[in-house]
N, C-alpha and C positions, 0 to 999 in steps of 0.2 A: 457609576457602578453598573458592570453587565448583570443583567436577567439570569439567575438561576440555569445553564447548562442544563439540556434536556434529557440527557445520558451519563451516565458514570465513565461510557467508553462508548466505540463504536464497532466492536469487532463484536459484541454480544449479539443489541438488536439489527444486525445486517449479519449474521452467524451463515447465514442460507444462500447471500448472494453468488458465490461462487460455489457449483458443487460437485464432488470427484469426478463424476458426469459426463461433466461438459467439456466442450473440444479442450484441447493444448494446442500447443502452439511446438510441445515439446516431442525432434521429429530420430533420435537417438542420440548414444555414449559412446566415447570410445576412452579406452583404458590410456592413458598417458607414461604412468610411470611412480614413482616415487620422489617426496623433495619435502623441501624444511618452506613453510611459507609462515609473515609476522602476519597473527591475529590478534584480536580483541578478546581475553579469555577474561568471563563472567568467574572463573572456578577461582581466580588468583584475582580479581578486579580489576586487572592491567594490560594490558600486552606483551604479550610473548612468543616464539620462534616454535613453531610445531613442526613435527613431521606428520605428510597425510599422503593417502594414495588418493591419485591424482586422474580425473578424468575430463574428457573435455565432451559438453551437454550442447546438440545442435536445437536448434529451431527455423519454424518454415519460414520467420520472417527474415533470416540471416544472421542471426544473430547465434552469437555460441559464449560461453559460460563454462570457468572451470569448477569442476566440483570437487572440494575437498575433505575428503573421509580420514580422520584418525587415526590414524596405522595402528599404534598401539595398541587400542582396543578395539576397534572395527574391523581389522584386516580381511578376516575370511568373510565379512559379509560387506566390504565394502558397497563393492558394486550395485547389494541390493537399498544398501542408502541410498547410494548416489541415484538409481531409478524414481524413487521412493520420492526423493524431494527434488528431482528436476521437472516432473510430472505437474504440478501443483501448479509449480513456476513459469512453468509454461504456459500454465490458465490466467496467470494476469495477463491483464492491455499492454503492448508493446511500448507505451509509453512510459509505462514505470518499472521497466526493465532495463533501458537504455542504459543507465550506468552503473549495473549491475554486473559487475566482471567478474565476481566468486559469488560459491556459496561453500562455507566454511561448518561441516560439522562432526559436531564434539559431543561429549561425554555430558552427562549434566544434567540438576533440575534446573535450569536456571530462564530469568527471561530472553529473547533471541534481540538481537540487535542489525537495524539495518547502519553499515558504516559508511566511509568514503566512497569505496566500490566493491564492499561485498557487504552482503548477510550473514551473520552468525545464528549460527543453528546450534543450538543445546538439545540433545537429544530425549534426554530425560523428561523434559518438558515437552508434554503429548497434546498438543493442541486441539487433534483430532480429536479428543475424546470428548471433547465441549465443543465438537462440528466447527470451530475456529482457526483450523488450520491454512486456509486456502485465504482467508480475510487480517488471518497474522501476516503470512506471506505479501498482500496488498500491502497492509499499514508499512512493512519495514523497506518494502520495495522504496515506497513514497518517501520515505527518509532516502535513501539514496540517491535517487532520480529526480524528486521535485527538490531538492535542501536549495538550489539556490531562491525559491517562493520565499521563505523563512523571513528572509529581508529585506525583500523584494518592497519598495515604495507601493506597488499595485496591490500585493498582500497586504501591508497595514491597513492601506486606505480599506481595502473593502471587511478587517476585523473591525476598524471604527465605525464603520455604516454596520454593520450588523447588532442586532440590540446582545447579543452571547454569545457564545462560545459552543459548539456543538456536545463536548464533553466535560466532565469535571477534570480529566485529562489534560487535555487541550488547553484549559482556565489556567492550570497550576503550571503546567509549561509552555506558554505564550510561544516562546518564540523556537521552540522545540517540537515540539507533539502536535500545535496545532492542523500544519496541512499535512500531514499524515493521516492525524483522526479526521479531519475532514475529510479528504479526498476518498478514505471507505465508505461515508456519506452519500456523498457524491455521485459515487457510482453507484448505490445503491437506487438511491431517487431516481437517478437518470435512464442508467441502461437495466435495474432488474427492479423495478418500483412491483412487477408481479408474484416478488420474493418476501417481498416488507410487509407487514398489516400497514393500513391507511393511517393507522395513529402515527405509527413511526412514520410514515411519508411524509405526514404535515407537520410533523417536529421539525425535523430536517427542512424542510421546506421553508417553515416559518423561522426557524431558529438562526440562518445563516444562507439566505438568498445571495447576498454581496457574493461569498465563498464558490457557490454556484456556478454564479453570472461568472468569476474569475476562470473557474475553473471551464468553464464551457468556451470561453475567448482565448483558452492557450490550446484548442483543438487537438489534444495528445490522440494519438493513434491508439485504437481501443480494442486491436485483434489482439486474440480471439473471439473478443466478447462480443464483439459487434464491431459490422462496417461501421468505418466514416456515414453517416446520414443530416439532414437537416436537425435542429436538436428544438424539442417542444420544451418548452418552459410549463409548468402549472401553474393550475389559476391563481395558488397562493403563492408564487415567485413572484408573478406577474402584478399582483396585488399589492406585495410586501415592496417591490423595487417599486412600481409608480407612486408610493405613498411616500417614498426617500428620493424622487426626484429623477429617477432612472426609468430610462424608455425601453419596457422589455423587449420593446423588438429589435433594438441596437445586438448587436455579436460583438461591438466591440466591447472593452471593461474601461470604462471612465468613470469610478465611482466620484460624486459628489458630495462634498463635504458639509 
């Protein structure tokens, strides 16, 4: 039986990690057109055939992204959607972007979904308003870009070496939500630990090192948010792994059973 989850979720206590701020990666739009694309709509619980005005979102690392605005009822402000949430998008780490080929947004209060290769965007659901905007975008990106982790033999093994689960999230959907609410974690400890209070550091830290150690061995590329750099472990990584048999200073992930 795991340890009590030290969070409800992870987009609250890392609220701050990303913030409107800070660079993008996101470097212009250009108008496309009009077209019927299948999405995932929250308002019907199914998928179905929309039309949306259509743009296509560059970035300096190469990468481009269609952005899909609702015709229907977006029209005359499409375009300042499509600014709106390419900007954000931009500010994740290039590596939980990578299969990210739409972002689809809609009408709606509803929650947002990262899918096969896009993100659903409900509009009505303002994330900003609880500064969780930029760290929603993280969590669903990672549902897109990391899903093959999910069931990855190297993911299990290091949820079985960890004494919990980072959120109560995470707990109730194992094999779903886990490396998503993790990996906002993650980033958090790692590249903005000067954003977190100390408490939350050593949750994180103590709560799911394994997670860490995995995440630091698959070296995603982290522009904008930072170079490539050597990566420091803390003392309670470093602690919590030699006490389960793991040599912090190994980069590779070989968790031990």
């Amino acid at each position: 039986m795991p340890a009590a989850p030290p969070f409800a979720n992870t987009t609250f206590p890392c609220s701050d990690i990303i913030r409107a701020t800070d660079p993008t990666a996101f470097t212009g739009l250009t108008y496309v057109g009009e077209g019927e694309r299948p999405v995932w709509d929250w308002r019907v619980k199914d998928g179905t055939t929309l039309t949306f005005v259509l743009y296509k979102a560059t970035y300096d690392d190469g990468m481009t992204v269609e952005i899909r605005v609702e015709r229907d009822t977006f029209k005359e402000q499409a375009e300042n959607y499509a600014v709106y949430y390419s900007k954000p998008f931009g500010q994740l780490p290039t590596g939980v972007r990578t299969r990210v080929k739409a972002l689809s947004i809609m009408t709606g209060n509803h929650d947002w979904g990262g899918g096969i290769n896009d993100i659903t965007i409900h509009n009505g659901r303002n994330y900003a308003l609880t500064n969780t905007l930029e760290e929603t975008f993280l969590h669903e990106a990672a549902h897109t870009s990391l899903v093959d982790y999910n069931l990855s033999e190297e993911w299990k093994a290091a949820q079985r070496a960890d004494d919990t689960f980072i959120s109560d999230y995470a707990l109730r959907y194992p094999e779903r939500e886990d490396v998503a609410e993790s990996y906002v974690a993650y980033v958090a400890v790692r590249y903005r630990a000067d954003r977190i209070s100390k408490s939350v550091a050593d949750l994180i830290s103590r709560a799911i090192p394994h997670r860490i150690a995995f995440f630091d061995a698959q070296q995603l590329p982290m522009h904008p948010i930072a170079p490539r750099r050597p990566l420091h472990k803390t003392a309670i990584e470093q602690m919590a792994l030699h006490n389960r048999g793991i040599n912090p200073q190994n980069q590779s992930y070989e968790p031990q059973e």
